[in-house]
MDAnalysis code that builds the backbone (N, CA, C; Angstrom):
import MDAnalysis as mda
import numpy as np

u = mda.Universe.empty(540, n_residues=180, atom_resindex=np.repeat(np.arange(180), 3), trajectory=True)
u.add_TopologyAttr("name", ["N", "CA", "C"] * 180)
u.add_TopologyAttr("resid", np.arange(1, 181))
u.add_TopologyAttr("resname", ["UNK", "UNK", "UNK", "UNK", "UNK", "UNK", "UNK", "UNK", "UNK", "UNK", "UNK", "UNK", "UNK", "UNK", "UNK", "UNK", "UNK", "UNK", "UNK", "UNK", "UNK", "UNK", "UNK", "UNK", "UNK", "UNK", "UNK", "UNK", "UNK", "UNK", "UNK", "UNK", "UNK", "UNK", "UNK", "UNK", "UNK", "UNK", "UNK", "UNK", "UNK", "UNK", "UNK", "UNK", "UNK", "UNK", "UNK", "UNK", "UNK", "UNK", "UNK", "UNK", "UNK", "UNK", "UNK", "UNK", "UNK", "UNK", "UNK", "UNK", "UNK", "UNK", "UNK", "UNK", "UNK", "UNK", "UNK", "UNK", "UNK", "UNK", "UNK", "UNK", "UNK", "UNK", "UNK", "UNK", "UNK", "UNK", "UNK", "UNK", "UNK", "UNK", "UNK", "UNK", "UNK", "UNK", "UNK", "UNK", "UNK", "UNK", "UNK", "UNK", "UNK", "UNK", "UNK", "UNK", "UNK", "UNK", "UNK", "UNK", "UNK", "UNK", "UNK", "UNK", "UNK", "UNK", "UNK", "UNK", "UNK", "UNK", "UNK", "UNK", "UNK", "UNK", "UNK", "UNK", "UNK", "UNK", "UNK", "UNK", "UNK", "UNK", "UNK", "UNK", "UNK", "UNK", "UNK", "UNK", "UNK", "UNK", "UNK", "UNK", "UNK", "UNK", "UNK", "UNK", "UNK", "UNK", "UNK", "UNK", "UNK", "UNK", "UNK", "UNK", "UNK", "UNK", "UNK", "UNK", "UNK", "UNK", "UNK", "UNK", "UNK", "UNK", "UNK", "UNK", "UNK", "UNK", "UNK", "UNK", "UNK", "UNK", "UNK", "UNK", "UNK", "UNK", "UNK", "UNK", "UNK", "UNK", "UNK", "UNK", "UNK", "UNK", "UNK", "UNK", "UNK", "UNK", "UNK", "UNK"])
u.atoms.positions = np.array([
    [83.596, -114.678, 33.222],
    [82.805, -115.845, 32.864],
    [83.743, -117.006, 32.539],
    [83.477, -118.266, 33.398],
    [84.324, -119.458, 32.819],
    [84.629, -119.650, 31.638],
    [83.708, -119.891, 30.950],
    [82.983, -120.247, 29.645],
    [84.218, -119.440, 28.604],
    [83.986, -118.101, 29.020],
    [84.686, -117.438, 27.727],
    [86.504, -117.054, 28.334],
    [86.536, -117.440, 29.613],
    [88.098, -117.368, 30.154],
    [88.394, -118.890, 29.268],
    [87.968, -119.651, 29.648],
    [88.246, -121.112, 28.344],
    [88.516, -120.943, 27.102],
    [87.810, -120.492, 26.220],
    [87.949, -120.227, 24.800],
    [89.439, -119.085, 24.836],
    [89.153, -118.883, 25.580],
    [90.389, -117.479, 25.724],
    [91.734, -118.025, 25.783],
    [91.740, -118.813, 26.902],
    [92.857, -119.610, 27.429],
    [93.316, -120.586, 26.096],
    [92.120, -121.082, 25.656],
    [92.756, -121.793, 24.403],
    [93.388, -121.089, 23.082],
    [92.836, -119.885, 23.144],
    [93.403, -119.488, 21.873],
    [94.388, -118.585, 21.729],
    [94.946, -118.747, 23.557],
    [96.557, -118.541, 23.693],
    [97.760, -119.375, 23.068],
    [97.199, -121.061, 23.427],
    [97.864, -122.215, 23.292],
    [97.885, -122.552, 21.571],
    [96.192, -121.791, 20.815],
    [96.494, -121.949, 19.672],
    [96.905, -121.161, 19.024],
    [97.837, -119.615, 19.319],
    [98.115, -118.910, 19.053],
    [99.752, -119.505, 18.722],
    [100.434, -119.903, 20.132],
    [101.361, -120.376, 19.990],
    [101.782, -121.462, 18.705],
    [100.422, -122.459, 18.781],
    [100.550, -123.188, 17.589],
    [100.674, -122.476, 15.876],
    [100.481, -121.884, 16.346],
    [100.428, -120.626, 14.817],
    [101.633, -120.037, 14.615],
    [102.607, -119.806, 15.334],
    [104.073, -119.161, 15.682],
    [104.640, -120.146, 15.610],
    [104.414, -121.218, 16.031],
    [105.371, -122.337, 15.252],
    [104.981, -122.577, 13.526],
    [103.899, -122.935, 13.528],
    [103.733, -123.133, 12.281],
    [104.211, -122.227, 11.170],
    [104.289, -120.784, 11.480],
    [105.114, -119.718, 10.690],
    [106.558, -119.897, 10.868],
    [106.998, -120.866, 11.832],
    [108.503, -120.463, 12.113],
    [108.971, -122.167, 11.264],
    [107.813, -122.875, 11.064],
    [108.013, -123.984, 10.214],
    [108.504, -123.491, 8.597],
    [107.143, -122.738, 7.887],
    [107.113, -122.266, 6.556],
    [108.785, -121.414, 6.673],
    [108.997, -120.813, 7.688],
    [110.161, -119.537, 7.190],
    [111.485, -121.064, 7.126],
    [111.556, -122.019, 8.133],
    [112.222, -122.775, 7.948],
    [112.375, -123.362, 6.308],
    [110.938, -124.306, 6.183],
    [110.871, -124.658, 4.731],
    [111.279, -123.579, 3.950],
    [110.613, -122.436, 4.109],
    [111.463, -121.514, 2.609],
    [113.016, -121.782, 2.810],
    [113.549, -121.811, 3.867],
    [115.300, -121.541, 3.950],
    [115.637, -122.989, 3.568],
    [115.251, -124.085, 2.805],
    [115.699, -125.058, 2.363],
    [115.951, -125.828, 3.537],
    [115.158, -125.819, 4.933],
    [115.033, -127.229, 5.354],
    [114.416, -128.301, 5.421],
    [114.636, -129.558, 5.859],
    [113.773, -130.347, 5.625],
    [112.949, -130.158, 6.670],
    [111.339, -130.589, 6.205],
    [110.226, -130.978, 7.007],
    [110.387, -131.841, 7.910],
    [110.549, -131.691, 9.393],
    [110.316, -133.149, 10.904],
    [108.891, -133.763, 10.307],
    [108.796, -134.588, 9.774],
    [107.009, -135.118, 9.411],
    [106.715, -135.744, 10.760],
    [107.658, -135.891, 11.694],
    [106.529, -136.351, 13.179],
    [106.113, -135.334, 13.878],
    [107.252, -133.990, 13.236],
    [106.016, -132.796, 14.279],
    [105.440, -131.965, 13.374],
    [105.052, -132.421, 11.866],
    [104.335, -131.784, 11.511],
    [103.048, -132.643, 11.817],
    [103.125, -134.362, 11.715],
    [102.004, -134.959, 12.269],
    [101.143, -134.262, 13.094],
    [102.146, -134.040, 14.275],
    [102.133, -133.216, 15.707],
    [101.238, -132.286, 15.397],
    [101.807, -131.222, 14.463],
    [100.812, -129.827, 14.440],
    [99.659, -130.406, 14.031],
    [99.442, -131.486, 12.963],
    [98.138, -131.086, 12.260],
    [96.910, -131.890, 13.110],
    [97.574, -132.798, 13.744],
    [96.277, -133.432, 14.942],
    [96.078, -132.158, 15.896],
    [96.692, -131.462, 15.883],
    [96.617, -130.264, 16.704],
    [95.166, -129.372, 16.022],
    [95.659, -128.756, 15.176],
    [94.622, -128.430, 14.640],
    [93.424, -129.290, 14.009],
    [93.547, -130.236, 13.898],
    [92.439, -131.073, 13.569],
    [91.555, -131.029, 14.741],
    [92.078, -131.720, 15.451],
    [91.395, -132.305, 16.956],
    [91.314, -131.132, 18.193],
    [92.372, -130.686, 18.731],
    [91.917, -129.478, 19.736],
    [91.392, -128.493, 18.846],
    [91.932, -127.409, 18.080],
    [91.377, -126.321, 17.247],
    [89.872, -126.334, 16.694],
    [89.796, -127.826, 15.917],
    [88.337, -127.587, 15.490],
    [87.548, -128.755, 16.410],
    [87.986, -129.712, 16.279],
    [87.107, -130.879, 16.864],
    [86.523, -130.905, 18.683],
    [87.825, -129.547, 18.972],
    [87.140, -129.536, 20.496],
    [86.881, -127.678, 20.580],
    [87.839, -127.077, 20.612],
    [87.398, -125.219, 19.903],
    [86.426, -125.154, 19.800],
    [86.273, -125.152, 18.252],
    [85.227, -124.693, 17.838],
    [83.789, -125.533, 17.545],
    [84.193, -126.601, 18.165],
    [82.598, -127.328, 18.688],
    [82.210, -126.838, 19.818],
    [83.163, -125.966, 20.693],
    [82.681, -125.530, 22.187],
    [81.678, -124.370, 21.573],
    [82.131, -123.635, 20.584],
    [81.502, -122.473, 20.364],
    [79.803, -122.971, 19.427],
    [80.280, -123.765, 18.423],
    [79.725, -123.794, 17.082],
    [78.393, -124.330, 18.446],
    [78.943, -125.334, 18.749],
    [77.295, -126.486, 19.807],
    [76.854, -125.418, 20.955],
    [77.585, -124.750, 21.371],
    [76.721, -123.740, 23.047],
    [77.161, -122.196, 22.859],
    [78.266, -121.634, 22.609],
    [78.038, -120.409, 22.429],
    [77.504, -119.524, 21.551],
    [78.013, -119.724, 20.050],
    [76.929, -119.514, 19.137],
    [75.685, -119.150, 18.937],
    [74.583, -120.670, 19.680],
    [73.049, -120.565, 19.769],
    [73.025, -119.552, 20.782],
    [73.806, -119.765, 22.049],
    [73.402, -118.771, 22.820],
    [73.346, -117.211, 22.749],
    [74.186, -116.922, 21.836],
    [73.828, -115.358, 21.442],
    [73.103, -115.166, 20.336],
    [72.809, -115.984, 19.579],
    [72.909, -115.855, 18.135],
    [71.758, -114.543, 17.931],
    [70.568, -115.019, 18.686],
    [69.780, -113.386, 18.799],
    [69.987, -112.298, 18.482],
    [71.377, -112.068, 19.308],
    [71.732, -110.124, 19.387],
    [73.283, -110.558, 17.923],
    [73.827, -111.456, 17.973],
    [74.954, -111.650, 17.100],
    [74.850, -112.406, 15.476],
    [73.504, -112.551, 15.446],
    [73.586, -113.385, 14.262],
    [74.363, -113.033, 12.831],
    [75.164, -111.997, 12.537],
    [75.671, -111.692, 11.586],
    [77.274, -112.136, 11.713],
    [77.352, -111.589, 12.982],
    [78.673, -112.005, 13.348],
    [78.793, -113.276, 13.473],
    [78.335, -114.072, 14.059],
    [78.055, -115.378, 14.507],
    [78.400, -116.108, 12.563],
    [77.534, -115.468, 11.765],
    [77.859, -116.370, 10.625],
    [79.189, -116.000, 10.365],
    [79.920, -114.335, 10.322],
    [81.310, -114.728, 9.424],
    [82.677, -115.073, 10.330],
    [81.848, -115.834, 11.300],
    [82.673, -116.949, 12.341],
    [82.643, -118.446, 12.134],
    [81.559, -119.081, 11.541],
    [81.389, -120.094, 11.020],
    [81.629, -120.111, 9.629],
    [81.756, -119.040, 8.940],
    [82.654, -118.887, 7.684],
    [84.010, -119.378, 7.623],
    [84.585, -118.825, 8.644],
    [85.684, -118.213, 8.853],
    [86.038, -120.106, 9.453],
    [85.338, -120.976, 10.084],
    [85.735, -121.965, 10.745],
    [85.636, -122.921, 9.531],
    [84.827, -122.881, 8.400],
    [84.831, -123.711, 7.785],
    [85.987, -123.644, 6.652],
    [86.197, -121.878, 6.626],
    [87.607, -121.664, 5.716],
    [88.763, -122.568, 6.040],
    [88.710, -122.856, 7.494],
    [90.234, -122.733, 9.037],
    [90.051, -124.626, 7.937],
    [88.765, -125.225, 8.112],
    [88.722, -126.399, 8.286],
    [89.810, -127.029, 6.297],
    [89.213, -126.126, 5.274],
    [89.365, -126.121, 4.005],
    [90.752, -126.295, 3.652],
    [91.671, -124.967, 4.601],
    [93.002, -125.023, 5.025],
    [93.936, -126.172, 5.273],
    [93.227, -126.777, 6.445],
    [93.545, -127.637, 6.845],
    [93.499, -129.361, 6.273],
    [92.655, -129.235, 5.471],
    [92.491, -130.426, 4.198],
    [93.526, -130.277, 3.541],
    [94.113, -129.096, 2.597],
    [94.828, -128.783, 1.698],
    [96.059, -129.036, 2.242],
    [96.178, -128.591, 3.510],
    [97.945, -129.023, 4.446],
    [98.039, -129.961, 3.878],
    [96.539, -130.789, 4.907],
    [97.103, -132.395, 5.490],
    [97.657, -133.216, 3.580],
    [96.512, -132.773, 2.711],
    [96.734, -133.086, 1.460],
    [98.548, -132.913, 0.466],
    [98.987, -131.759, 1.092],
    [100.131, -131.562, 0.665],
    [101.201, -132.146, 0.992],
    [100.894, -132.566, 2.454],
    [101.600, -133.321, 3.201],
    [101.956, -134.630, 3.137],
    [100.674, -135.061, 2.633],
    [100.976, -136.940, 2.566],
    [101.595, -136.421, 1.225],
    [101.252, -135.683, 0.190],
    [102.311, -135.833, -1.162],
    [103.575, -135.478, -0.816],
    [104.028, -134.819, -0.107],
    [105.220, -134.439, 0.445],
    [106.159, -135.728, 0.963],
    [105.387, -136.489, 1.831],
    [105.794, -137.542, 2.947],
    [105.736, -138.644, 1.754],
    [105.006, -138.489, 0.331],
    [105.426, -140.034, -0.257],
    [106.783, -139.366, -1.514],
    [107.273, -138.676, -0.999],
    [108.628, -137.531, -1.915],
    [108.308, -136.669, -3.025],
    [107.260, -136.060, -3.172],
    [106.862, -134.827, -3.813],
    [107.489, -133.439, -3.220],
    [107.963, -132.895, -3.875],
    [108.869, -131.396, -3.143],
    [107.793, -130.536, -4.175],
    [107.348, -130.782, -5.356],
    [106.261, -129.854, -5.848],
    [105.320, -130.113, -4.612],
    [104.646, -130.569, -3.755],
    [103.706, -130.103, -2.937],
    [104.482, -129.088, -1.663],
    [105.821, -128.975, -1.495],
    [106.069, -128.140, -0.370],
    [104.967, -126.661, -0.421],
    [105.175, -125.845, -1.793],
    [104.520, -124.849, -2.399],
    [103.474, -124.399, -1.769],
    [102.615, -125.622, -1.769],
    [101.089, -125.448, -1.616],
    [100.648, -126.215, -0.033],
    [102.002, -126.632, 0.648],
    [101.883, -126.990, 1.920],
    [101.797, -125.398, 2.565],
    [102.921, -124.624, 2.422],
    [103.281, -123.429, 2.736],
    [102.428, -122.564, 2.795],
    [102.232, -122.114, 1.386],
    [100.673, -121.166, 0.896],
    [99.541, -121.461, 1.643],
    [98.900, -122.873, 1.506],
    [98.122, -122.957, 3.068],
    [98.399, -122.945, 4.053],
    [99.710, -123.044, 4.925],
    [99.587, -122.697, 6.481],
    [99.564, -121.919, 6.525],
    [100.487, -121.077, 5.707],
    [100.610, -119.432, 5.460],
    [98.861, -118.420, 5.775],
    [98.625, -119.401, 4.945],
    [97.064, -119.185, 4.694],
    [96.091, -119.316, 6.316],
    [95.999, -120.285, 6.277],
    [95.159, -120.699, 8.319],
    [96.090, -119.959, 8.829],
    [97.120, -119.278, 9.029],
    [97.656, -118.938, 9.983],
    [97.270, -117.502, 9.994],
    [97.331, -117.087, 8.854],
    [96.737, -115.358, 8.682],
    [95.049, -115.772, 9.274],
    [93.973, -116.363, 8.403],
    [92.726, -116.340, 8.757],
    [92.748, -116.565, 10.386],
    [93.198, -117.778, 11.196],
    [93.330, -118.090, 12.556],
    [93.692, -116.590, 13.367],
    [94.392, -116.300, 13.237],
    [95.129, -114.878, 13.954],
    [94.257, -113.619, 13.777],
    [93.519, -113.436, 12.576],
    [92.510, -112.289, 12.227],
    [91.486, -112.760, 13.268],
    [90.961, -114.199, 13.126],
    [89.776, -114.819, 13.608],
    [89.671, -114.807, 15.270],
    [90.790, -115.357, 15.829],
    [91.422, -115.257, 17.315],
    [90.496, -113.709, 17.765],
    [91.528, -112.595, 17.658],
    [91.247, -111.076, 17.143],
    [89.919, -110.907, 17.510],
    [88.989, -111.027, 15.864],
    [87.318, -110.506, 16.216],
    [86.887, -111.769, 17.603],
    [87.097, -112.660, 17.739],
    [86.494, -113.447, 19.239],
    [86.683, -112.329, 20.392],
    [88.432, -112.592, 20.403],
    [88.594, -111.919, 21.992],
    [88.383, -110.346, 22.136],
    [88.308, -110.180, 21.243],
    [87.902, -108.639, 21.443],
    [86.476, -108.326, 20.743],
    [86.175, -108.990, 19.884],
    [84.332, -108.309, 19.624],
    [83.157, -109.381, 20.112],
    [83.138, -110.385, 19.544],
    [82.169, -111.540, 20.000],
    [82.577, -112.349, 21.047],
    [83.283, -112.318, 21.686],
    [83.492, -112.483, 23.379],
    [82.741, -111.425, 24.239],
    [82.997, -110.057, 23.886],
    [82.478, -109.148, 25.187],
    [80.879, -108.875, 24.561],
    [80.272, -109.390, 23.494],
    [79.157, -109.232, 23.333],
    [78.845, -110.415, 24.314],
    [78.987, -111.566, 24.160],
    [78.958, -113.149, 25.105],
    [78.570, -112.251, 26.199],
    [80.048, -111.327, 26.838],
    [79.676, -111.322, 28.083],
    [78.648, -110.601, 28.453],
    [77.978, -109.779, 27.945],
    [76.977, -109.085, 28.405],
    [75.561, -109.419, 28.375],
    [75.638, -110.968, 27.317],
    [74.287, -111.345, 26.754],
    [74.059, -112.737, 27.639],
    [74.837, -113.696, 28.062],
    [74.790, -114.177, 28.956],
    [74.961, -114.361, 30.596],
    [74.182, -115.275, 31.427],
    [73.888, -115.430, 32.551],
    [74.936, -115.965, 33.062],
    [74.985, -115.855, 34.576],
    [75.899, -117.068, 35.533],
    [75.316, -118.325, 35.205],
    [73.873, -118.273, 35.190],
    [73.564, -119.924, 35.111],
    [73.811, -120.322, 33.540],
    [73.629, -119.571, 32.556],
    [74.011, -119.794, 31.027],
    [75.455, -120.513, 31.296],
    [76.747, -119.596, 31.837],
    [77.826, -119.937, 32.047],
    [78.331, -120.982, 32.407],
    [77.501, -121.025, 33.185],
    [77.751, -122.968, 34.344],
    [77.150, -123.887, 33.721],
    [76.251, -124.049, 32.784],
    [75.850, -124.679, 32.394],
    [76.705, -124.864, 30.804],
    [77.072, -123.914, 30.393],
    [77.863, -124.117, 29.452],
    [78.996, -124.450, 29.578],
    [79.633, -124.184, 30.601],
    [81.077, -124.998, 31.157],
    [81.286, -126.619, 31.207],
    [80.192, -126.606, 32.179],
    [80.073, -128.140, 31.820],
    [79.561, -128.854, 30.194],
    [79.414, -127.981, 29.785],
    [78.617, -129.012, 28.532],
    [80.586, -128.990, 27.731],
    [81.146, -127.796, 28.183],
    [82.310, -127.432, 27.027],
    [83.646, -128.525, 27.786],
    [83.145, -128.985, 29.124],
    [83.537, -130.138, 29.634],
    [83.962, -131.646, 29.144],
    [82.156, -131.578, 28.849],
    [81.844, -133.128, 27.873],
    [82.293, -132.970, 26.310],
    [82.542, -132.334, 25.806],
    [83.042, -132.203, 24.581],
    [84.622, -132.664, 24.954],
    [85.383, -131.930, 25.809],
    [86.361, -132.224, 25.628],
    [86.805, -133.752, 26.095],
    [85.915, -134.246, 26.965],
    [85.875, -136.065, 26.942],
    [85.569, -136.917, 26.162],
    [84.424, -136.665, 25.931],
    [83.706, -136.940, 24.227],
    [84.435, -136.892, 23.350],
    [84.690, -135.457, 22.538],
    [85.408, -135.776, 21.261],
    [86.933, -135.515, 21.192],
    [87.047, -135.302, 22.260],
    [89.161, -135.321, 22.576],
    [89.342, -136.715, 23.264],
    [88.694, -136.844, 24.394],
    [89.439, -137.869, 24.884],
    [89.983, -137.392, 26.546],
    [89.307, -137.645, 27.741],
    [90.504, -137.258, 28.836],
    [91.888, -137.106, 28.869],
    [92.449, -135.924, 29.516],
    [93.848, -135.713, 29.453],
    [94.509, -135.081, 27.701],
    [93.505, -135.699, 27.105],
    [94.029, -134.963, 25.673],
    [94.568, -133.477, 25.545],
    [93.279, -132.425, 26.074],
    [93.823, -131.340, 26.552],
    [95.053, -131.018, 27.208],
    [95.439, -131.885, 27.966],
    [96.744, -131.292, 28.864],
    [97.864, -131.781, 27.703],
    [97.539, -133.352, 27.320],
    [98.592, -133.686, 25.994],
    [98.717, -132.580, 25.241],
    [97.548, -131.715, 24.567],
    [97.929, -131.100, 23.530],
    [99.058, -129.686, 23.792],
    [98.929, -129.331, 25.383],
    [99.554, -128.249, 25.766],
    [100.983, -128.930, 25.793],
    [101.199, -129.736, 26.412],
    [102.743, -130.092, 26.764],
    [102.856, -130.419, 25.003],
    [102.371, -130.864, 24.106],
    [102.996, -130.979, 22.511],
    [103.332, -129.408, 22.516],
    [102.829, -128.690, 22.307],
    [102.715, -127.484, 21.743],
    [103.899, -126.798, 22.665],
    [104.273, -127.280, 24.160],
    [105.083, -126.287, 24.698],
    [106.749, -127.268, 24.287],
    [106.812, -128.192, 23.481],
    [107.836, -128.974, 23.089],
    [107.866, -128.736, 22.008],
    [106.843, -128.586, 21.094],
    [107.548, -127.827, 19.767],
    [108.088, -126.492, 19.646],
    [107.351, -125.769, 20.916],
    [107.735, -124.478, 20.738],
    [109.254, -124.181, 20.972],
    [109.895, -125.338, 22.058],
    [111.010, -125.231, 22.488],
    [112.316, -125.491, 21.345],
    [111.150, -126.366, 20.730],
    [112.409, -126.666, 18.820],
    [112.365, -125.805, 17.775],
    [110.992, -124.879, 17.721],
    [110.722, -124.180, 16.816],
    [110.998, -122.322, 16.829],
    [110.290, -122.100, 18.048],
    [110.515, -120.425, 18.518],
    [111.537, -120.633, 19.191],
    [112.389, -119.424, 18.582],
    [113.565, -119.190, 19.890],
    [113.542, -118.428, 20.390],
])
């Protein structure tokens, strides 16, 4: 199914983003300094592809579409997205204290990526292996095609054309500074 080879495909690219971001914190613990243009980098990352285009693909068309046979699961996925989102406040929050010379916020920069990066990676997990292959069995070819395109307009809509391909080439340039 398109639909769920997409979500899939992405949460390769945001997997990677997660392996940097751990190879950031192990950095910060070893007393280096923070790049604040590629931590910028990561966190529009997760702001904007991760939730603002992700998990609006799911939350707006896949979701409703199972929710029938999945509704339990379905909620401690939108749990789990609003945790990802909570995370991600607390970064960005640690961060501007960081970026105006606070080193007491490194702490609690850390502890939360630390943090989204464990929930993200558990969360990844139950998709591609439990509430993905329920997807596949509960939806149609025409469900599919029709949801492709809608997971289309989202990514024009609330990314922006080409954003997608931007966010891959960021992510395959940090990886080249960050994972060795």
């Amino acid at each position: 199914m398109k639909t769920l080879q997409d979500l899939e495909h992405e949460h390769e690219i945001v997997k990677h983003a997660l392996t940097i971001s751990e190879n950031i914190c192990e950095r910060l613990e070893g007393g280096e300094t923070l790049n604040k243009d590629d931590m910028s980098e990561l966190l529009e990352f997760l702001t904007v592809f991760v939730d603002r285009c992700h998990h609006s693909k799911e939350e707006a068309h896949l979701f409703p579409a199972i929710e029938s046979e999945a509704k339990p699961m379905i909620a401690q996925m939108l749990y789990e997205h609003e945790t990802g989102r909570e995370f991600v406040r607390q970064i960005k929050q640690a961060f501007e204290a960081y970026k105006s010379g606070s080193m007491d916020a490194l702490p609690t920069l850390i502890g939360n990526l630390r943090g989204y990066i464990k929930l993200l990676r558990e969360h990844i997990d139950k998709e591609d292996h439990v509430l993905y292959r329920v997807a596949e069995k509960l939806l149609s070819q025409e469900q599919d095609e029709q949801m492709f395109i809608a997971f289309e307009t989202i990514e024009r809509e609330r990314i922006g054309a080409g954003k997608h391909e931007a966010f891959h080439q960021m992510i395959h340039r940090l990886e080249a500074a960050y994972v060795s």
